[in-house]
C-alpha atoms as a printed R data frame, in Angstrom:
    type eleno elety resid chain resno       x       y      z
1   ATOM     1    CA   UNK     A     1   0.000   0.000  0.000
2   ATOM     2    CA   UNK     A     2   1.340   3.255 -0.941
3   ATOM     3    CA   UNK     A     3   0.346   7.070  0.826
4   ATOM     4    CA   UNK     A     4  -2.730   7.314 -1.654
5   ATOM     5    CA   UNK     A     5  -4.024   4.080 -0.696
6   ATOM     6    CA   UNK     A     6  -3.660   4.247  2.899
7   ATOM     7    CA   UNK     A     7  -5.397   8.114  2.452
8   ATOM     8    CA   UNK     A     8  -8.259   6.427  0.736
9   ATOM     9    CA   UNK     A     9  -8.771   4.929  4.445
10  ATOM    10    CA   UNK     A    10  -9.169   8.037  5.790
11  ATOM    11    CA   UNK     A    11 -12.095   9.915  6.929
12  ATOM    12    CA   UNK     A    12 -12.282  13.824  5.818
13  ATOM    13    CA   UNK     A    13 -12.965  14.805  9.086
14  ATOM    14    CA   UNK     A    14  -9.703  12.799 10.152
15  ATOM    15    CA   UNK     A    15  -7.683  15.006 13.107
16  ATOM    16    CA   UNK     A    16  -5.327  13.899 15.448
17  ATOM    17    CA   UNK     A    17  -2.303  15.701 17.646
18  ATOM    18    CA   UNK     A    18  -0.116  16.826 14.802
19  ATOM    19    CA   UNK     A    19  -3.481  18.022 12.118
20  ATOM    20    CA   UNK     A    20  -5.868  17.084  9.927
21  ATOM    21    CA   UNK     A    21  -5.795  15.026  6.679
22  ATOM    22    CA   UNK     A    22  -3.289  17.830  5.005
23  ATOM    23    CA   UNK     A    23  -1.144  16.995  7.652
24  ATOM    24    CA   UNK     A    24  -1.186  13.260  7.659
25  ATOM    25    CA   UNK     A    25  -1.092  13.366  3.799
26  ATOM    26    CA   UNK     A    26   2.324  15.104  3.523
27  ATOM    27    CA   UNK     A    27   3.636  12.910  6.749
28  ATOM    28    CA   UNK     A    28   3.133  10.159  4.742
29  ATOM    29    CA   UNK     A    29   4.125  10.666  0.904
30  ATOM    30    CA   UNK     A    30   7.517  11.840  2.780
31  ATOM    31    CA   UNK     A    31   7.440   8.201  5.071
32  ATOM    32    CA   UNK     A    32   6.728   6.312  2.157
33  ATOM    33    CA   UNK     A    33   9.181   8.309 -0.352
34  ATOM    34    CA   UNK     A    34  12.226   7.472  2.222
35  ATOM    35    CA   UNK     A    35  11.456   4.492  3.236
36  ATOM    36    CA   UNK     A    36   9.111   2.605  0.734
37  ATOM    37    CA   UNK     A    37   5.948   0.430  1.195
38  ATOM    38    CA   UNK     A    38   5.421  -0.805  5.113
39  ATOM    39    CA   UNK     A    39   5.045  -4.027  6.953
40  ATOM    40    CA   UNK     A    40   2.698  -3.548  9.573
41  ATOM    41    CA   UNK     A    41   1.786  -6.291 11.876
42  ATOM    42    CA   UNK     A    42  -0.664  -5.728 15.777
43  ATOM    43    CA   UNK     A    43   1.024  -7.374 19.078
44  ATOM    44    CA   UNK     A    44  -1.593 -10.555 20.010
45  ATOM    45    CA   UNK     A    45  -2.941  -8.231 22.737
46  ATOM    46    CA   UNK     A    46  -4.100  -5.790 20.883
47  ATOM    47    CA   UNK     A    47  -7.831  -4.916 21.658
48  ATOM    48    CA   UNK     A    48 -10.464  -3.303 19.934
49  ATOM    49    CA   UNK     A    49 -13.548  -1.844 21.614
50  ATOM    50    CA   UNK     A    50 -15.965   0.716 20.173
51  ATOM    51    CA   UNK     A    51 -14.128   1.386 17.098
52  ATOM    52    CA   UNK     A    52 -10.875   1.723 19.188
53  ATOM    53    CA   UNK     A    53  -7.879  -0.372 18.729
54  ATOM    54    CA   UNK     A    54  -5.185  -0.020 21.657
55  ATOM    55    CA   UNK     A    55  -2.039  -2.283 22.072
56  ATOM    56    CA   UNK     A    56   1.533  -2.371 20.246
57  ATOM    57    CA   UNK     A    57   2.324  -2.640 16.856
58  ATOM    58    CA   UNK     A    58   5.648  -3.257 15.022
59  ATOM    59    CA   UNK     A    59   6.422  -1.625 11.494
60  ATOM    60    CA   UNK     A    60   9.105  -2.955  9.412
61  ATOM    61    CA   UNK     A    61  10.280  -0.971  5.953
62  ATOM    62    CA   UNK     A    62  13.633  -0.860  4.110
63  ATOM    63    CA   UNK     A    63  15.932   0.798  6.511
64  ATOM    64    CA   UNK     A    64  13.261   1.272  9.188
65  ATOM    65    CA   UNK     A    65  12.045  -0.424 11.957
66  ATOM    66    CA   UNK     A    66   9.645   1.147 14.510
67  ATOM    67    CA   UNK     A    67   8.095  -0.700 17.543
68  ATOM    68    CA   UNK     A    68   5.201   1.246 19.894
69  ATOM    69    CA   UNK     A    69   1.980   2.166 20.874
70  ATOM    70    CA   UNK     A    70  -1.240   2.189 18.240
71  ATOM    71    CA   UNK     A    71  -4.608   4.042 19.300
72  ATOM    72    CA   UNK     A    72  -6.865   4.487 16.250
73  ATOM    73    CA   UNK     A    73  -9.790   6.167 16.278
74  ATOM    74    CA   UNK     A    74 -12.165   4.538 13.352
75  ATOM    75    CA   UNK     A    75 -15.516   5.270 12.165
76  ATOM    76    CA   UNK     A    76 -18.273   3.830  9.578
77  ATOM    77    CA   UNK     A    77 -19.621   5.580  6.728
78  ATOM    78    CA   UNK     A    78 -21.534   4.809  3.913
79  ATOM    79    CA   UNK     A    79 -17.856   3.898  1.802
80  ATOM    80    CA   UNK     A    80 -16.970   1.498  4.756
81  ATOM    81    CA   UNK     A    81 -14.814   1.976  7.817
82  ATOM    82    CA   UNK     A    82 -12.656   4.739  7.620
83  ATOM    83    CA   UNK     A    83 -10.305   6.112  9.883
84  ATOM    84    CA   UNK     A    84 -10.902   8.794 12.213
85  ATOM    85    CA   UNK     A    85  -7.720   9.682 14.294
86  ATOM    86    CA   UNK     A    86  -4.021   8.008 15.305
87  ATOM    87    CA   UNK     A    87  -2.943   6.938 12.180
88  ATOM    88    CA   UNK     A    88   0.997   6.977 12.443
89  ATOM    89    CA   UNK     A    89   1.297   9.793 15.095
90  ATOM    90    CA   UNK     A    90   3.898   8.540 16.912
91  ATOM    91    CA   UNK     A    91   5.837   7.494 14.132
92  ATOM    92    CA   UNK     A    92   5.118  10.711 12.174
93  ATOM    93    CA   UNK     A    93   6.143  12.949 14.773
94  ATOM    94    CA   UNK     A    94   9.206  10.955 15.718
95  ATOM    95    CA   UNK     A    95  10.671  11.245 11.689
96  ATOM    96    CA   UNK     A    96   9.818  14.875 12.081
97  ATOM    97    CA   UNK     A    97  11.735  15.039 14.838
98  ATOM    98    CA   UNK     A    98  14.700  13.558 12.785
99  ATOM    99    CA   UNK     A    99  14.278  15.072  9.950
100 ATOM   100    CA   UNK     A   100  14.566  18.860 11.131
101 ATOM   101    CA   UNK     A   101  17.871  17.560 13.116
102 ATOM   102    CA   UNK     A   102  18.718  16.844  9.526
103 ATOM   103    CA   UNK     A   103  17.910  19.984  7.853
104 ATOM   104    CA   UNK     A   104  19.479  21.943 10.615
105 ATOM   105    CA   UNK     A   105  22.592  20.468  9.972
106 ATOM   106    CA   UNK     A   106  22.602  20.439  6.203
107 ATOM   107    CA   UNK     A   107  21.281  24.610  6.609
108 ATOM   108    CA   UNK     A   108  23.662  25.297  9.366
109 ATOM   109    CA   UNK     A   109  20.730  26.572 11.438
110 ATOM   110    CA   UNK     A   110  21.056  25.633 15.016
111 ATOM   111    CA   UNK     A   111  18.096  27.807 15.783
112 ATOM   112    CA   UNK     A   112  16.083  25.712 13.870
113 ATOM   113    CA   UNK     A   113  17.656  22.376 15.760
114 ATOM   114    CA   UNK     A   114  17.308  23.554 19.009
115 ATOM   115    CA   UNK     A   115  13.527  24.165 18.592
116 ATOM   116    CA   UNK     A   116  13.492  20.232 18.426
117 ATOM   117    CA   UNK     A   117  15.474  19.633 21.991
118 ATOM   118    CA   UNK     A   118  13.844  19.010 24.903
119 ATOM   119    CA   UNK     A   119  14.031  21.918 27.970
120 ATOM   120    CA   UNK     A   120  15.027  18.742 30.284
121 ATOM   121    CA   UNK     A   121  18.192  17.440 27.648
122 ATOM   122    CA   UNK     A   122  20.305  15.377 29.101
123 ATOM   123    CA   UNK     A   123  19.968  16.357 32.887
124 ATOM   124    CA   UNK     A   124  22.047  18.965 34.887
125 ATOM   125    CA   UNK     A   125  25.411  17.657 33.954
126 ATOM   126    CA   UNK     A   126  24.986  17.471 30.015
127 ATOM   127    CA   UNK     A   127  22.277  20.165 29.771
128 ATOM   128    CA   UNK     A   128  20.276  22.054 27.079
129 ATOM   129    CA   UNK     A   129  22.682  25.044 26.909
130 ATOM   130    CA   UNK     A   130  25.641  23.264 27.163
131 ATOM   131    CA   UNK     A   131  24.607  21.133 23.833
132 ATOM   132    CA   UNK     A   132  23.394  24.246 22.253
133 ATOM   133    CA   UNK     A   133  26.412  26.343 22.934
134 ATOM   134    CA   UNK     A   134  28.421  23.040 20.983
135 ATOM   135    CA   UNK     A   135  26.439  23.029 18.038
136 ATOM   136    CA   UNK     A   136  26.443  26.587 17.272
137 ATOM   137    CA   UNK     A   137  30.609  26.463 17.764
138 ATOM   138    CA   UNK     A   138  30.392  23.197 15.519
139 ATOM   139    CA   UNK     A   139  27.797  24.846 12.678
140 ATOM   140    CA   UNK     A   140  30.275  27.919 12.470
141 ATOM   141    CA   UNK     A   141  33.487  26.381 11.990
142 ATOM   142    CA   UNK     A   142  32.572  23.338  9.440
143 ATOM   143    CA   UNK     A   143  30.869  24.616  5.975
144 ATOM   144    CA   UNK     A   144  27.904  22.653  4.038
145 ATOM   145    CA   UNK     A   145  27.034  19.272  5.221
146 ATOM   146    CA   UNK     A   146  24.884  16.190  4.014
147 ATOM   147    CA   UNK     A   147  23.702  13.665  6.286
148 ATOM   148    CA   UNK     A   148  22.166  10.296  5.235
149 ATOM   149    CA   UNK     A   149  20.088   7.970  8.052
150 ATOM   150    CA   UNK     A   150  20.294   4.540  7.898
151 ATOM   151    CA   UNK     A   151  19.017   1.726  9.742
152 ATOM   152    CA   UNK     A   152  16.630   3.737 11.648
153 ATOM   153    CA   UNK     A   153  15.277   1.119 14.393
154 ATOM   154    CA   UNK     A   154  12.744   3.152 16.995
155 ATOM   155    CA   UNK     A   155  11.362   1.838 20.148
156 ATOM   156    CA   UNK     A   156   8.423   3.702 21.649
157 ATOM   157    CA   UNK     A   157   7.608   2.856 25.765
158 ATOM   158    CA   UNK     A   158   4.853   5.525 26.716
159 ATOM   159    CA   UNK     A   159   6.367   9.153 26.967
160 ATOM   160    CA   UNK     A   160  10.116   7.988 25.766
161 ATOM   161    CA   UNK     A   161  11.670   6.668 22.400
162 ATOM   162    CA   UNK     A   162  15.119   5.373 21.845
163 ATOM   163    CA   UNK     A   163  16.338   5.659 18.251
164 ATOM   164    CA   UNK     A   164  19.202   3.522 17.593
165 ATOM   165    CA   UNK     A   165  20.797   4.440 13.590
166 ATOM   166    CA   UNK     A   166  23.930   4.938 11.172
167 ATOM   167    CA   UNK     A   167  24.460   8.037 10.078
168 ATOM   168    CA   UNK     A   168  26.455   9.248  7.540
169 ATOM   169    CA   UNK     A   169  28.273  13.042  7.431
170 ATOM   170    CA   UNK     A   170  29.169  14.002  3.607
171 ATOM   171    CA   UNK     A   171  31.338  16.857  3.816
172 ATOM   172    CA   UNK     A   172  32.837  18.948  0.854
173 ATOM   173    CA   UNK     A   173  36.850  18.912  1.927
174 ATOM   174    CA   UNK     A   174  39.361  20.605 -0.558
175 ATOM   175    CA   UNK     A   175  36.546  19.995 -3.581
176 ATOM   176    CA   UNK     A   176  36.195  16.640 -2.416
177 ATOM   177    CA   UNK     A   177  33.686  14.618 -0.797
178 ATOM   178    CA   UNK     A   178  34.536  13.495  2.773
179 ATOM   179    CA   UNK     A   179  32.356  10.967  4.414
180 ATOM   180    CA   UNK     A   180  31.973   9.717  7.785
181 ATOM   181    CA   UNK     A   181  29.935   7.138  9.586
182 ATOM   182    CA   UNK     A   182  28.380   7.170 13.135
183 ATOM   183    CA   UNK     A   183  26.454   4.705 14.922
184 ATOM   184    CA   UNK     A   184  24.234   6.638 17.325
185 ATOM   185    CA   UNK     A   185  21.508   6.352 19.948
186 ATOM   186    CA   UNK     A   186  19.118   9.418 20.635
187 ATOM   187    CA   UNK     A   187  16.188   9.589 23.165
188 ATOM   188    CA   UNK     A   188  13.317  11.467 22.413
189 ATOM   189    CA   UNK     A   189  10.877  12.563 25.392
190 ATOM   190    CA   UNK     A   190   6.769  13.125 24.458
191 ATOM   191    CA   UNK     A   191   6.156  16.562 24.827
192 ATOM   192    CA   UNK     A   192   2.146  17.611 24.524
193 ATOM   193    CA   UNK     A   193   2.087  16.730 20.337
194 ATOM   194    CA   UNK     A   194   6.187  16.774 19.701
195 ATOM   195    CA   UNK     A   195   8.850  14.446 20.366
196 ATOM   196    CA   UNK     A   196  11.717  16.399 21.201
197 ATOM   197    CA   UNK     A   197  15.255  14.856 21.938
198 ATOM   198    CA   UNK     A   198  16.441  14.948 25.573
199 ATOM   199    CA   UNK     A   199  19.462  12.934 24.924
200 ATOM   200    CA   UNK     A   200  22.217  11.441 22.588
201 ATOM   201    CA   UNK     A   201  22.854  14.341 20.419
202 ATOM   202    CA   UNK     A   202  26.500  14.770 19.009
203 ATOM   203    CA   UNK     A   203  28.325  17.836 17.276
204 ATOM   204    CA   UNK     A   204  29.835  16.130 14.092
């Protein structure tokens, strides 16, 4: 199933924590444009009551693997069931998460990355200022960068996420491309709608 099949499931009136359908659209043509069609298979306990189903899923996809909570919200109409609210949100928000990590990097705007950290990173001994205050020093003195996820493997328990990946840095070096791998673990704290990162970030 690609995005415009698993849209077709959708109600109009579909609205969860991060939007509407607009929303959940763009969340996945970008999910399914990294990462390609999904494997999605419910934990045995998974219950459904009243058009809710609670319990665990796991999600498997080239170069992703993503284990949590599902709560969706489904409905009938005339067209058949239809999905009302939770479709991906943990997921969704997670990538997002990720992905403006990314595009801080690649823009050299750690304004824009520290928007995505958590108030509580890392503690008192490896705090929020601390990290920032490394980033901005590591932005300014390194030019354009490209980095490339692999491997992404996420674990959701409640109000915290662990994402265990490769990354890879692509710097331009003397007209040359210079690339370097890191193996990495980040933990990402629920915070109202957003995942934010409160620990595991790395100046590279």
């Amino acid at each position: 199933m690609d995005a415009g099949g698993m849209m077709s499931r959708v109600d109009v009136r579909y609205e969860d924590n991060l939007g509407g359908p607009g929303r959940l659209e763009t969340d996945l043509r970008q999910l399914f444009t990294v990462y390609g069609g999904l494997r999605i298979r419910l934990d045995d306990n998974v219950s459904i009551d009243n058009d809710i189903i609670d319990g665990r899923m796991t999600i498997e996809a080239k170069r992703l693997q993503y284990t949590g909570p599902i709560h969706l919200e489904l409905g009938s109409q005339p067209s058949g069931i239809l999905v009302r609210s939770g479709l991906l949100t943990d997921l969704r928000s997670i990538l997002s998460a990720l992905r403006e990590r990314r595009i801080a990097l690649e823009s050299q705007s750690c304004e824009r990355l520290t928007k995505a950290i958590s108030p509580k990173y890392g503690g008192t001994l490896v705090g929020r200022k601390n990290l920032v205050r490394k980033l901005e020093t590591e932005y300014q003195s390194k030019g354009a960068r490209a980095m490339l996820s692999k491997n992404v493997n996420i674990l959701v328990d409640q109000t915290e996420a662990q994402v265990i990946q490769s990354i890879l840095i692509i710097a331009r070096v003397d007209d040359q491309n210079k690339e370097n791998q890191h193996h990495e673990k980040l933990i990402l704290h629920k915070e109202g709608s957003s995942w934010r990162f409160a620990g595991g970030i790395e100046p590279y």
